[in-house]
N, C-alpha and C positions, 0 to 999 in steps of 0.2 A: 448361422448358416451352415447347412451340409451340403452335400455334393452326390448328385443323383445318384453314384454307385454305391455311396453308403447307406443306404435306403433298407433298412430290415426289416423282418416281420415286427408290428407293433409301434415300428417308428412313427411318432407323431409328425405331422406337417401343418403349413398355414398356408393355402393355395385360395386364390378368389376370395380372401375375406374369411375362408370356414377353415374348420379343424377337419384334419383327415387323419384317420389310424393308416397302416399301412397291413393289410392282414394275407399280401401273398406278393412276393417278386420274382421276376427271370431277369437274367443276364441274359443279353441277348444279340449273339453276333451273327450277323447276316452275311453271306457268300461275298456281298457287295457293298459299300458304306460303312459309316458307322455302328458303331455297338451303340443297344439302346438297354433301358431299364423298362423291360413291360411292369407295370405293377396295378392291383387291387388297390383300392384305397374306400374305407366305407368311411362316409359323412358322418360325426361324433352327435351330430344334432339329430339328423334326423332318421338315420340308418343306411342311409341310401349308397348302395355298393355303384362304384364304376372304375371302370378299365383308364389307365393313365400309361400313356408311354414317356420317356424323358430319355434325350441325349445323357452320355456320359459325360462328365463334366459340367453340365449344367444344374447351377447353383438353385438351392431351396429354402425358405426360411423353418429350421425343426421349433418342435416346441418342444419343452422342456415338461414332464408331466410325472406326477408321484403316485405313489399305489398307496395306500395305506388299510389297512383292515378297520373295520366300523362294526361295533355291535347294534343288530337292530333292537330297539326298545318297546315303539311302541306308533301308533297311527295316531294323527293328529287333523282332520278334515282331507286336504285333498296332499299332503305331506305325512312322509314319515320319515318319525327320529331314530336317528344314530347316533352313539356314541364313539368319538376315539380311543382305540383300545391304550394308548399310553398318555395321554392329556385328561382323559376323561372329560371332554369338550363335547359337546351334545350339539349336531348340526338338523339341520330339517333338508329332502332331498324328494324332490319330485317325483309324484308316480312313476310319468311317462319317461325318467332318466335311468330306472332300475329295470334290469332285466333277469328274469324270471319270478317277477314282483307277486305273483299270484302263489309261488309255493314258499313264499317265505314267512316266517315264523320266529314271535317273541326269542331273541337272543341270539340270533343266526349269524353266523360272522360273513360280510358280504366285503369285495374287495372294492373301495372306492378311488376313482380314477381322478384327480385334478390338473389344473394346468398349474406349474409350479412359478410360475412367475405372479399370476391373478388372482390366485388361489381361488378360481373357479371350479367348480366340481362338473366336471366333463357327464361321467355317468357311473354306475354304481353296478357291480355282478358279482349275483349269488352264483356261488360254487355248482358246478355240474352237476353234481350229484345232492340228493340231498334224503334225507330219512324224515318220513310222514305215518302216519299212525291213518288207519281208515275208521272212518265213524261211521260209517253209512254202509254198506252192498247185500245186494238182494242175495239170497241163498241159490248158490250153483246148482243146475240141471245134472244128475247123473247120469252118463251112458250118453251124452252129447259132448263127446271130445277126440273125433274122430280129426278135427281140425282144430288149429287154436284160437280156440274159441274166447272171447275176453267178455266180461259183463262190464256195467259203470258201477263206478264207488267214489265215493264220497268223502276227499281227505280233509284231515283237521284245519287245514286254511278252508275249508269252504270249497275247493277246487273240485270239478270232476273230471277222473280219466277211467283210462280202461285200462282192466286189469283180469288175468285169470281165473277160471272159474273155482279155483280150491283158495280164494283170498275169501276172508269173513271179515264180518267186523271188529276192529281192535287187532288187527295184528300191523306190524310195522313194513313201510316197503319202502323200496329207493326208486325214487323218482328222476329222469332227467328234465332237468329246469330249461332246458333250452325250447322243448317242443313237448312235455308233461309226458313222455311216455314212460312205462311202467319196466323198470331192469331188474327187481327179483324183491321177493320175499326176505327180510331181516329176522334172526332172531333176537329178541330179547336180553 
């Protein structure tokens, strides 16, 4: 059990039966009454963000939770395998528990979140950032770049985003995995 004023970003809880991260808090003292804890809290299950207030001093159950780095290996029907990078333990983990599951790629190291008491695996995220090679984009207009203009391209997962018009095929770019948009050209 913690105590509402200890409540940090990331701090896990178990409210109504669910797991809640904690992804933003205020201190928050009023002209009049007591201090309260505003806090964010998104659902581990199903993503879903909501606003929670709590008295100070008012007790919480935390959950205890481990990070641990997983190598992706490989897709298995509606699961994919990961490997423990120090056990060498090979786990299976649901599509819909990985997040930016669409630009991830043979060997990627994604951080996997569990609850350490069940050894349930909460949810799984690839790194922000990530480097994609493009198989696919039509060839750039010249003299149409008066605005930033982006075409679609085609990266090696299969994914399509938008990207500028002096990207071709086969060259490498960094991708943001949260919402797939396009942050620069790589070289080789």
């Amino acid at each position: 059990m913690i105590k509402s004023q200890d409540i940090k970003k990331g701090t896990c809880i178990r409210m109504d039966g669910k797991l809640y991260f904690c992804i933003d808090f205020l201190h928050v003292k009023p002209g009049k009454g007591n201090t309260i804890m505003r806090t964010t809290l998104k659902d581990v299950v199903s993503g879903r963000v909501l606003e929670k207030r709590f008295n100070i001093g008012e007790s919480l159950e935390d959950v205890r939770v481990e990070r641990r780095n997983y190598q992706y290996l490989y897709q298995e029907g509606e699961d994919f395998i990961f490997m423990n990078q120090e056990t060498y333990e090979q786990i299976p983990i649901a599509k819909d528990l990985i997040t930016g599951v669409d630009y991830m790629k043979e060997s990627d190291i994604v951080e996997v979140v569990s609850d350490a008491d069940t050894e349930t695996i909460l949810y799984a995220e690839m790194p922000v950032k990530t480097t994609l090679r493009v198989t696919h984009s039509e060839p750039g207009v010249k003299g149409d770049t008066a605005t930033n203009a982006t075409k679609p391209a085609t990266v090696e997962t299969g994914v399509e985003i938008r990207v500028p018009l002096f990207i071709n095929e086969g060259d490498l770019v960094q991708v943001d995995t949260r919402d797939g948009s396009y942050l620069q050209r790589m070289k080789e």
